[in-house]
C-alpha positions in Angstrom: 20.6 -26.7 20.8 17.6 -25.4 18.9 15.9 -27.8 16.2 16.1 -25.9 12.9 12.8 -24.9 12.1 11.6 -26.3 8.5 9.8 -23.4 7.0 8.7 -24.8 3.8 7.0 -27.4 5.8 5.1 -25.2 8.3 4.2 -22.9 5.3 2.4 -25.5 3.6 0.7 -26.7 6.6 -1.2 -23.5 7.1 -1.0 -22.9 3.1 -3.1 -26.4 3.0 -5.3 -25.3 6.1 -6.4 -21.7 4.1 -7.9 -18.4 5.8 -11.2 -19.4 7.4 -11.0 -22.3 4.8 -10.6 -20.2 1.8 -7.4 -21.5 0.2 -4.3 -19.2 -1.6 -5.4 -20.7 -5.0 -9.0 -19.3 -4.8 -8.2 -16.1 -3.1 -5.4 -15.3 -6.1 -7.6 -16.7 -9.0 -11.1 -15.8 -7.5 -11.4 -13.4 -5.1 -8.7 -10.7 -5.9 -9.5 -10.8 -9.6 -13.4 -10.4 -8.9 -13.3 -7.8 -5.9 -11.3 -5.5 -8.2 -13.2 -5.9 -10.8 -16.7 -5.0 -8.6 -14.8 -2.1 -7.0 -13.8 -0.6 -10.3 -17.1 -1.0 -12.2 -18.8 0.1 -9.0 -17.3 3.4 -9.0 -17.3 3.9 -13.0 -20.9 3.9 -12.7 -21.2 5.6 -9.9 -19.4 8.3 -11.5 -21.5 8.1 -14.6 -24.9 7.9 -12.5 -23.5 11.6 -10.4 -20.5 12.5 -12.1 -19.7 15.2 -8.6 -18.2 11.7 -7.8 -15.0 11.7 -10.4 -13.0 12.9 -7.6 -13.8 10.8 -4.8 -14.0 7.6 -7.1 -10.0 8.7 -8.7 -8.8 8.5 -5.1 -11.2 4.8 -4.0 -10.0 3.3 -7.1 -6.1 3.3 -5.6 -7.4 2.6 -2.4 -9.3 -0.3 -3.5 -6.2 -1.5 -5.2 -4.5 -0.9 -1.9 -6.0 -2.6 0.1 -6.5 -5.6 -2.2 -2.8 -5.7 -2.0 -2.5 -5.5 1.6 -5.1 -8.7 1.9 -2.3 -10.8 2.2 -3.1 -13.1 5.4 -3.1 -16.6 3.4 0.5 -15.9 2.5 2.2 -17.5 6.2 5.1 -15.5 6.0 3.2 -12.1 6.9 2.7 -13.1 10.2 5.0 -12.1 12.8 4.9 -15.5 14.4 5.6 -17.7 12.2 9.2 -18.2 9.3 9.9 -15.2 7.4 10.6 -15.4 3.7 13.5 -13.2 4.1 15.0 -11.3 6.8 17.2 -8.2 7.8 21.0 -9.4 9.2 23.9 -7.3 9.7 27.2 -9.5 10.0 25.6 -11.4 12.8 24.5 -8.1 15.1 21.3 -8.9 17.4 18.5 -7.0 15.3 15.4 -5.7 17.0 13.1 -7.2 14.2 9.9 -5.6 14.7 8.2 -4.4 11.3 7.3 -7.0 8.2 7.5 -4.5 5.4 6.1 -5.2 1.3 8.7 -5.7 -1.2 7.2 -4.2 -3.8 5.8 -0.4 -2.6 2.0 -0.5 -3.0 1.8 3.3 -3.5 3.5 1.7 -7.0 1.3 -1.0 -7.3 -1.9 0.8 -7.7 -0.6 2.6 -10.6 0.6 -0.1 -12.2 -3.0 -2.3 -11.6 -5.0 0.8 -12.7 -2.4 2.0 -15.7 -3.3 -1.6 -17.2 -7.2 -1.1 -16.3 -7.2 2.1 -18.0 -5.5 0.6 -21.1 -8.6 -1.7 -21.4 -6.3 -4.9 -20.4 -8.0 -6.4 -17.6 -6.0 -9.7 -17.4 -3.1 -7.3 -17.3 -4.2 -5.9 -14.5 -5.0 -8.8 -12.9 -1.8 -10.5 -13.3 0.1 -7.3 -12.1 -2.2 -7.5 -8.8 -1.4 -10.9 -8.2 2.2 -10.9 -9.1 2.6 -7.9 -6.2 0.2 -9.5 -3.7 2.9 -12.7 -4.0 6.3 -10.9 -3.6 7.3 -12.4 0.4 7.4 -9.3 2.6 10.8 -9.0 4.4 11.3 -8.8 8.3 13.3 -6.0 9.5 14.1 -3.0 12.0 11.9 -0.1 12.0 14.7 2.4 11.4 15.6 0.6 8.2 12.2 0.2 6.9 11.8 4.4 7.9 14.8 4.6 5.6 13.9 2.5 2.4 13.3 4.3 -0.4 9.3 4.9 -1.2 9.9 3.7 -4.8 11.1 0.5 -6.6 13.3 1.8 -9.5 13.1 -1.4 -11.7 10.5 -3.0 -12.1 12.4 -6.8 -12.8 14.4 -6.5 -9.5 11.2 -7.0 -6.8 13.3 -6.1 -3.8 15.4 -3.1 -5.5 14.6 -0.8 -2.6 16.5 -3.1 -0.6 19.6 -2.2 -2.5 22.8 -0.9 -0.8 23.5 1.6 -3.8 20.7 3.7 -2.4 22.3 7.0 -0.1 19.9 6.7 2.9 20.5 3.4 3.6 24.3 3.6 3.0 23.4 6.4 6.0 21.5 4.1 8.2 24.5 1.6 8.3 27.0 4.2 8.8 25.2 5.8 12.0 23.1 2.9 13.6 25.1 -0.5 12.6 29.0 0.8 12.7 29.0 1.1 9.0 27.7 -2.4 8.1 25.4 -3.0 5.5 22.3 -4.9 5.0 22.1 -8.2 3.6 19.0 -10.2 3.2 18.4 -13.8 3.9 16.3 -15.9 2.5 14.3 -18.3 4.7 17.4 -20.9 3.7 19.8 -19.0 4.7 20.7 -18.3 1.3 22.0 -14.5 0.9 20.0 -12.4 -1.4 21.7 -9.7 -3.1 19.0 -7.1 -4.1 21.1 -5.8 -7.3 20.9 -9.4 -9.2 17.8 -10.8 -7.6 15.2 -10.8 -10.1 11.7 -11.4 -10.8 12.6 -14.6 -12.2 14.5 -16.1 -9.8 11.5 -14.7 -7.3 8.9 -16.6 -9.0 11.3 -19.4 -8.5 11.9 -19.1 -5.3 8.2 -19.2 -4.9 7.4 -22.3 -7.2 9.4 -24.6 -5.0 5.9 -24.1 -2.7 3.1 -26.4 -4.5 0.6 -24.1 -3.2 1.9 -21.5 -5.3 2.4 -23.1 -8.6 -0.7 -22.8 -10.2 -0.7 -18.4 -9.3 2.6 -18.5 -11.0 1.8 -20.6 -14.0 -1.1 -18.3 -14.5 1.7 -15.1 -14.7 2.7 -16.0 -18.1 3.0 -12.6 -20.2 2.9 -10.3 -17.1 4.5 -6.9 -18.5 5.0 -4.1 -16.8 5.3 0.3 -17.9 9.1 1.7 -17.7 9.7 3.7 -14.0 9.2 6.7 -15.4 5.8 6.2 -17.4 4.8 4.7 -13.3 6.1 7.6 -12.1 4.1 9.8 -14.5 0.9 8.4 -14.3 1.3 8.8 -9.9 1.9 12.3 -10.4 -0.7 13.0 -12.5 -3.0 10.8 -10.7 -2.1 12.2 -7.4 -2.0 16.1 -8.4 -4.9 17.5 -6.1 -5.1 20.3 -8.3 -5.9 18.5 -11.3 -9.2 18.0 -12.8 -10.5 14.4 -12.8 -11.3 13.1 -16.6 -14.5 12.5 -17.9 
């Protein structure tokens, strides 16, 4: 019989060992605060200095806030190898677990980081960063993290692309799994239902790691735009055809 593997404990012992000795505290309050903050005022002046640059710098500002987002290797449960946060099941079917997919859609989260920026609220920005970087990725198939939805429709339900309700994951379980839908498990075993899991009970989840607490404490007043101001700003941020601003 298999030992049952204790994830909070193997967490904190790479949590308390850090990322070539860089720990999660520093990375979240130092290091993703001040590389955005260089990477944005970099290519503000660089735009002012040769303004033929307000189109290349529109596109490397999301990609900077991209791939801060992605920069996610002191968080253990990103790794393959090691517990995942939660996990794909099916009514007990043997799963094929291959990808680790984001919660949260980072397409999404560079609007929301750069829609605060824009606004003049730095801290706002920063604590919308943070709060993405920290939502636990999720360990599932490749054909249902092809069929996930590319946005997250509300903005206080972290894994809402997860949710049943949406038509082409109904159709995944009805031609891969024998019509059984997806349920998500948290490292626990606890089931997580997607429509009632909220950001709340996220940060909650994620408090019960000591690493952690200090990020979260430092969330306090993190607000976020409606979906469809989000949605809004992508498009016009994304339009090809449209002329960069001054």
């Amino acid at each position: 019989m298999n030992k049952p593997v204790d994830a909070r404990a193997i967490w904190s012992e790479q949590l308390d060992r850090g990322w070539h000795g860089v720990k999660v505290a520093d990375w979240a309050g130092l290091y993703l605060p001040a590389k955005l903050d260089a990477d944005i005022r970099f290519l503000d002046l660089l735009v002012e200095k040769v303004p033929t640059f307000a189109r290349v710098a529109q596109r490397r500002r999301r990609e900077a806030v991209g791939d801060l987002m992605r920069d996610q290797y002191l968080l253990p449960w990103t790794r393959k190898k090691c517990p995942q946060f939660f996990t794909e099941e099916r009514a007990g079917q043997m799963l094929d677990l291959k990808d680790v997919e984001h919660g949260f859609p980072v397409a999404q989260v560079k609007s929301l980081v750069l829609m605060a920026l824009e606004s003049g609220d730095v801290e706002q920005a920063r604590k919308r960063l943070i709060y993405c970087w920290l939502i636990p990725t999720i360990n599932c198939t490749s054909i249902t993290h092809r069929a996930l939805p590319a946005r997250c429709e509300d903005f206080d339900r972290p894994l809402d692309r997860y949710s049943n309700c949406h038509e082409k994951l109904q159709v995944l379980a009805q031609q891969h799994f024998q019509g059984v839908a997806m349920t998500l498990h948290r490292y626990d075993g606890a089931v997580i239902d997607p429509d009632k899991y909220s950001r709340l009970q996220m940060l909650d989840d994620l408090r019960v790691i000591e690493q952690l607490r200090p990020i979260i404490d430092g969330l306090d007043g993190l607000t976020f735009p409606t979906p469809d101001e989000e949605l809004a700003y992508t498009k016009r941020m994304t339009d090809r055809a449209r002329k960069p601003e001054a």
